[in-house]
Each structure stands twice: as structure tokens, then as C-alpha cells.
C-alpha positions as CSV (number, residue, x, y, z in Angstrom):
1,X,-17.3,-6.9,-22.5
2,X,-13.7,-7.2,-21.1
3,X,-12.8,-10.3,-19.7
4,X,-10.3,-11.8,-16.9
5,X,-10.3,-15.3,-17.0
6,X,-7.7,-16.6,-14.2
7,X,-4.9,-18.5,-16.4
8,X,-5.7,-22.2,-14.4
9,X,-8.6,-21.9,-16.8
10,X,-7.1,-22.2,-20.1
11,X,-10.3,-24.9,-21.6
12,X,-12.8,-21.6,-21.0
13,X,-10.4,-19.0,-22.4
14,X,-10.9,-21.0,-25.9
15,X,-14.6,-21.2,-25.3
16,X,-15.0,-17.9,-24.4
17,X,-12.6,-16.9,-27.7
18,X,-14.7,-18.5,-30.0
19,X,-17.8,-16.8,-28.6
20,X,-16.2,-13.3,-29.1
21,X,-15.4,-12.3,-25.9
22,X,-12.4,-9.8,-25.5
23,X,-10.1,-11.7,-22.8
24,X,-7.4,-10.1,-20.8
25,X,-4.4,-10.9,-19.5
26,X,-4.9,-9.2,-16.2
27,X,-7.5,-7.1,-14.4
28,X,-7.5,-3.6,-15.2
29,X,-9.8,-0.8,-13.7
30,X,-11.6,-1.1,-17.2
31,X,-12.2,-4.7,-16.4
32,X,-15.5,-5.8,-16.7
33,X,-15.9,-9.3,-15.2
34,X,-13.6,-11.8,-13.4
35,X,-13.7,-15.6,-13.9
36,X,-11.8,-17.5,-11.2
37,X,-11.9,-20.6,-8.7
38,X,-12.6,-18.7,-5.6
39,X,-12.7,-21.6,-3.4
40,X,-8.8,-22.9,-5.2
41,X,-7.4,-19.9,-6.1
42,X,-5.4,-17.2,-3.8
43,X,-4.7,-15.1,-7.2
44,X,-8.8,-13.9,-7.3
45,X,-8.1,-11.8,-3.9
46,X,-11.5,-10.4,-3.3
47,X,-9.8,-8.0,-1.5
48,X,-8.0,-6.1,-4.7
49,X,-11.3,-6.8,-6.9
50,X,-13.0,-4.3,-4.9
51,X,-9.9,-1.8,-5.1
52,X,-10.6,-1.6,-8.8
53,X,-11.7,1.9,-9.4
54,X,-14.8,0.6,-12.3
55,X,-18.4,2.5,-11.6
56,X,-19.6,-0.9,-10.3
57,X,-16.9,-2.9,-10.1
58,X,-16.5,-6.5,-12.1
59,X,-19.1,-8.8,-12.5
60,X,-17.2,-11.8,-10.3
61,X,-18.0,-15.6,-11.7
62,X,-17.1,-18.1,-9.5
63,X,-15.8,-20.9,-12.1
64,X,-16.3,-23.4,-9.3
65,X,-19.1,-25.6,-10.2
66,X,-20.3,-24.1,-13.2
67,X,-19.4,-25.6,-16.7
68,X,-18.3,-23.4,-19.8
69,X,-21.9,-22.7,-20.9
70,X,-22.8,-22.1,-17.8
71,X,-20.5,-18.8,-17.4
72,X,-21.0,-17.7,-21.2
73,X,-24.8,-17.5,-20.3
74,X,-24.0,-15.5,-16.8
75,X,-21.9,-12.8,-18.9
76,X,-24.6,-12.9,-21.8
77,X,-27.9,-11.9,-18.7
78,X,-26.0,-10.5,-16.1
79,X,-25.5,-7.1,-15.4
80,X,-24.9,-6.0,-12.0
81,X,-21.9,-6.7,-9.7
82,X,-22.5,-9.8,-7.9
83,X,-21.0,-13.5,-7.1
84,X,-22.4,-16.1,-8.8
């Protein structure tokens, strides 16, 4: 799965490393899901996640109030394009 982790999260780009997860630098159309603050961060613009051209579109985390395991088990069970 390929991964875009907003860079204000640099403790769960190291989790998410160790686990095996292929991170990106920045969203791409192959882009699979999106971590990000939505409620604190401007840079997550729901507005250009839906102009990615993927079949679905990215899986969108909200990184809000959820810890690192938290997130690893949403990418490991979900599926379908939703906001968690």
C-alpha cells in the first residue's frame, strides 16, 4: 500500500517504516491512503484529494485523535474510501 503521511507527523512515519509500509513524499494519483490532521492542517485540502484520478480515491485517516496503532490497524482492515 502506498502511503502519504503529512510531514507534521514525523513519530508515525517511523512507525509506519518499521511495519513495512511504502511512504511517500507526496500524493500521487497512485496514492493509496492519506494520513493527516484534518482539523490542524490546511496542507490535507479535501478538495485536491478528491481531484486524484485513483479508481476509488485514497483511503483518508484522520491522524486527529487516533494513536499510531490506531492508524496501522485502519490501513491493515480497511478497504474502501472513507474518513475515519
Amino acid at each position: 500500500m502506498k502511503i502519504y503521511v503529512d510531514s507534521s507527523l514525523s513519530s508515525l512515519k517511523i512507525y509506519l517504516k518499521q511495519r513495512g509500509y511504502s511512504l511517500q513524499d507526496e500524493i500521487y494519483s497512485d496514492t493509496e491512503a492519506i494520513v493527516c490532521d484534518l482539523k490542524n492542517d490546511n496542507s490535507c485540502s479535501l478538495d485536491y484529494v478528491k481531484a486524484l484520478s485513483n479508481d476509488k480515491g485514497p483511503l483518508i485517516i484522520d491522524s486527529g485523535s487516533k494513536s499510531d496503532e490506531d492508524i496501522d490497524y485502519i490501513l491493515k482492515t480497511r478497504h474502501s474510501n472513507y474518513i475515519f
